[in-house]
Structure formats: C-alpha cells, structure tokens
C-alpha positions as CSV (number, residue, x, y, z in Angstrom):
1,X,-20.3,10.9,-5.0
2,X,-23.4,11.8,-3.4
3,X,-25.9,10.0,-5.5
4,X,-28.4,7.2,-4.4
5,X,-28.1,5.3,-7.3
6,X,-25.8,2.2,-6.5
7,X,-23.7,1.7,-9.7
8,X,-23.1,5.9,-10.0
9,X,-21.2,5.5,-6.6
10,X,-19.8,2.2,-7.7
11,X,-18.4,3.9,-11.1
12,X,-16.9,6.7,-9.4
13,X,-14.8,4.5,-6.7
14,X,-13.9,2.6,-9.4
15,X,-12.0,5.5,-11.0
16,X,-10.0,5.7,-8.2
17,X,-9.2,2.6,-8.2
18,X,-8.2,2.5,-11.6
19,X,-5.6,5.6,-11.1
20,X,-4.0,3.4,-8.5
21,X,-4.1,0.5,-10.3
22,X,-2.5,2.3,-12.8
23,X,0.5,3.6,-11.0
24,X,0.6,-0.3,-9.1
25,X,1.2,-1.5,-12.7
26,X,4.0,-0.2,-13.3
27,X,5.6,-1.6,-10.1
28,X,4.5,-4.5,-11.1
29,X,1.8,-4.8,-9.1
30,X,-1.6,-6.0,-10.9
31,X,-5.6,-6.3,-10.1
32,X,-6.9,-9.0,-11.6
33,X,-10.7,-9.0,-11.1
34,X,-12.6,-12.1,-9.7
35,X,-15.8,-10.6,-10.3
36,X,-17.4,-7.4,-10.7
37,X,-21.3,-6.4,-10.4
38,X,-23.0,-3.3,-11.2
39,X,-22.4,-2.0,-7.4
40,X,-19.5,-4.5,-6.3
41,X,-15.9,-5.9,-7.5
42,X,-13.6,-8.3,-6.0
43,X,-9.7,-8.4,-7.1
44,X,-6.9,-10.4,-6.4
45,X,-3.6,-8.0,-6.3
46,X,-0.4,-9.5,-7.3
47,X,3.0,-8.9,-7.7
48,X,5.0,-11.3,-9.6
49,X,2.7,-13.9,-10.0
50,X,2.6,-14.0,-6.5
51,X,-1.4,-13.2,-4.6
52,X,-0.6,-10.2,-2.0
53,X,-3.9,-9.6,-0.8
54,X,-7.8,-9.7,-2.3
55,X,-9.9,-6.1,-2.4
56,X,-13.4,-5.8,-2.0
57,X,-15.3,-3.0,-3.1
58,X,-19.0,-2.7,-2.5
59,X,-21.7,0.1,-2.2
60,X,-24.5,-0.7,0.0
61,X,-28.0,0.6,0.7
62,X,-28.4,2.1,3.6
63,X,-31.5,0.1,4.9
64,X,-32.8,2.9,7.1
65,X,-34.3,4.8,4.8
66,X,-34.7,4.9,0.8
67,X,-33.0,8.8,0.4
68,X,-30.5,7.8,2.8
69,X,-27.4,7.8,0.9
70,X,-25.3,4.1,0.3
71,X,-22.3,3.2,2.4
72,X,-18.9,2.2,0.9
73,X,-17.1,-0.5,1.7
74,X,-13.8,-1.4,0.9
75,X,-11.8,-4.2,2.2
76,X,-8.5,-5.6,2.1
77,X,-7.0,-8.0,4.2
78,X,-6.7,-5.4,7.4
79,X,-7.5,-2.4,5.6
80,X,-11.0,-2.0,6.0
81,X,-13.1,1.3,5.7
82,X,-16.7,1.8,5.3
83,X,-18.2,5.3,5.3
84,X,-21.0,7.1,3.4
85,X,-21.0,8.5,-0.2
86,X,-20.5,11.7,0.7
87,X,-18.8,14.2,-1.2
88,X,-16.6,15.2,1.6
89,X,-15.8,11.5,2.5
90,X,-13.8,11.2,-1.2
91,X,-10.3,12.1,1.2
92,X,-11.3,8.6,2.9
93,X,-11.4,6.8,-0.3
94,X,-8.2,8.5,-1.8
95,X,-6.6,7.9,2.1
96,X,-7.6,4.3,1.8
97,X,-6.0,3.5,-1.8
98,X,-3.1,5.4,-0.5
99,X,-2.7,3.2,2.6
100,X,-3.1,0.0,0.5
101,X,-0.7,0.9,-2.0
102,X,2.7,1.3,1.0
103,X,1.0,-2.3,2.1
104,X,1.2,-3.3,-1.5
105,X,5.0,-2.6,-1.9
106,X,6.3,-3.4,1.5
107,X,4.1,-7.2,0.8
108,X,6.0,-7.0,-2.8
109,X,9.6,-5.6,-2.0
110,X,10.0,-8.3,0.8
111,X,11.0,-11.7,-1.1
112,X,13.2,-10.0,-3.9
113,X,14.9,-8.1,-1.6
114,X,15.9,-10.9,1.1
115,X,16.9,-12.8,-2.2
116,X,18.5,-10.7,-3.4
117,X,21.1,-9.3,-0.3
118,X,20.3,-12.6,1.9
119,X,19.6,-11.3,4.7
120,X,16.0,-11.5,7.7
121,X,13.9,-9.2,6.9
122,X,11.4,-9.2,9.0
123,X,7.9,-7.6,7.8
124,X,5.7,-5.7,11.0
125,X,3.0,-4.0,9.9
126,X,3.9,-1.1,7.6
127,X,7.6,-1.2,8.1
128,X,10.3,-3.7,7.8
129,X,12.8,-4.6,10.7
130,X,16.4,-6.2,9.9
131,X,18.8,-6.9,12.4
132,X,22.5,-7.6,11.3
133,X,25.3,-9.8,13.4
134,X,27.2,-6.0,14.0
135,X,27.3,-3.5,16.9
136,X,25.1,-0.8,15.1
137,X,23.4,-3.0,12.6
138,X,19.7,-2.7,13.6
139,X,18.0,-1.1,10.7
140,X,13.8,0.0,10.4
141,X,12.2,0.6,7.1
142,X,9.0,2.3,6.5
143,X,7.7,3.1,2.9
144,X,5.4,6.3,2.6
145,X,3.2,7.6,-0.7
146,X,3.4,11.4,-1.7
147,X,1.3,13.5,-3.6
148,X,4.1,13.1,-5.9
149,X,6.4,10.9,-5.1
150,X,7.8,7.7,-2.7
151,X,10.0,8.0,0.3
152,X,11.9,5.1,2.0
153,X,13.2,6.4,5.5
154,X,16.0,4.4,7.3
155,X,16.2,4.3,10.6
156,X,19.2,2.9,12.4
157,X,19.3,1.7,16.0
158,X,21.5,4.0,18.2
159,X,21.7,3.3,21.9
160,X,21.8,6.6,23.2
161,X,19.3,7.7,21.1
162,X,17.2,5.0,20.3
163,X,15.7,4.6,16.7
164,X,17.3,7.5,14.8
165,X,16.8,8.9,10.7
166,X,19.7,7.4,9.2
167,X,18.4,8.6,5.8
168,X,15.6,9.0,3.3
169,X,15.4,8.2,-0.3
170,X,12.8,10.4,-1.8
171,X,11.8,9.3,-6.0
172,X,8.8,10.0,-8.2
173,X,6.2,8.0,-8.6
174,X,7.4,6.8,-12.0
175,X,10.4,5.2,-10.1
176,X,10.1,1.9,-9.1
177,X,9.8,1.2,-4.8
178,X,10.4,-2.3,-5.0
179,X,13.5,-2.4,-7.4
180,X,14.6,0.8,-4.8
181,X,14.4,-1.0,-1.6
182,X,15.8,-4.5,-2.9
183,X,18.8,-2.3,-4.0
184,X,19.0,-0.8,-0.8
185,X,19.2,-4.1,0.8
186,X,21.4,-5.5,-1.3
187,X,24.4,-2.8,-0.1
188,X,23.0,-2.1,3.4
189,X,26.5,-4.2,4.6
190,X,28.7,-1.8,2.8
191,X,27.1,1.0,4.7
192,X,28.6,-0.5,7.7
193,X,32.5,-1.0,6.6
C-alpha cells in the first residue's frame, strides 16, 4: 500500500472492498457503483432494493509534498476514516469495512424483522432496542463480525442487574445475519411464556 502512484493505492482498497462486497452479497446486501475513477469510487449499498447508505472511496495527494504518500478516505454515512497509505495502516482499512458491514446488517435486518414478528424495534447506533408490554421484556441487540464468523448477543433487562447476556448466537460467515435475527424476533415472545 505504500506507493505514491494514486490508482496503485486505489486498486489495492478496492480489493478489500471487493472481499466484503462479496461476503455482503450473499446477505443480500449489494454495491452498485455510481461512478468510479482511476483513484476514486462512489457506491450506493442496498439491501432489498432498498438504499442503506452511499460509500466513498478516494485516495488523495498529500499536497505537502510530492514523495509524501496519498491519504485514504473512505466515507459512509457516519463512518468516516482517513489515514495515510501506509503499509501498517491496512488494519484501519480492514477495521473500517468490518465496522460498515455490522452497520450494513443491523440497517438491513431492521424492516424484515419488525415485519415479520410485529413488534418496535428501535435502531440506536450499532445495536437494536425492543421493549415488550411484560415485566422482564426489555431486550438489546448488538451484531458483531468475526474473523470467521457472526455473533448476535441478547441482552435482557434485569433490575438487579441491569443489562445482562441473555444469550449469543454465534454462525459462520456463510450463514445469513439478517434471516438470523428476523427469526430471532419472530419467537422472542415465546421466550417469555
């Protein structure tokens, strides 16, 4: 990654970007590019039809100085990183794609799953909050990547204890997230009988 030329830095974030993509696909999840230059892209991801968010990617000169080595910047709604095109900054590119990708399938599990179990599910930040009309029924989703895998973790609300690990559903990667969590939903109110 530590090259000066513009579209060698470009190509190699692009890989990347394609390996997520890749997995996003089969979650449904797809990147349909807006445009693309020899050093910049801009996508819209979707899910369903549906636009989640736009990503930018762009590798800029750094102005200072001609063997100074271009910034990266990527951008996506909140997510935003820039940093240099070093070869020890590629764990902020993978860390960014990561981060984008539990964004990706809380933003796409959301509508099938309140659908599907009608229930509020309430999106905040990187987690999901629902809030059922029984003593005990206050439940806390967060959706985490793995080197090789998914995890959902359930928290319940406990008043002695606060918000406590009611469980954690752990898959591969080929497994499908947002099928996962809409079934989770779907017979959360059997959990409670």
């Amino acid at each position: 990654m530590e090259h000066r030329n513009l579209p060698a830095v470009y190509a190699e974030v692009k890989n990347s970007f394609n390996k997520f993509a890749k997995l996003w696909q089969g979650w449904g999840i797809t990147a349909e590019a807006v445009y693309e230059g020899d050093s910049e892209g801009l996508w819209l991801l979707r899910h369903g039809g549906n636009v989640l968010r736009p990503l930018c990617i762009s590798i800029v000169p750094d102005l200072r100085s001609e063997t100074e080595l271009p910034w990266i910047s990527l951008v996506s709604n909140e997510k935003t990183d820039i940093f240099k095109a070093k070869a020890c900054n590629r764990r902020y590119l993978h860390s960014f794609f990561e981060r984008l990708t539990e964004y990706l399938v809380l933003e796409s599990a959301q509508a099938p799953a309140i659908a599907k179990s009608k229930l509020h599910i309430r999106k905040s930040g990187k987690h999901f909050y629902i809030s059922l009309p029984v003593e005990g029924g206050d439940f806390w989703f967060s959706f985490s990547l793995r080197r090789k895998g998914w995890t959902w973790t359930i928290r319940r609300w406990s008043n002695l204890h606060g918000w406590v690990v009611a469980d954690r559903v752990y898959r591969p990667l080929n497994e499908n997230p947002i099928e996962m969590f809409t079934d989770i939903i779907s017979n959360i109110g059997l959990a409670l009988l």
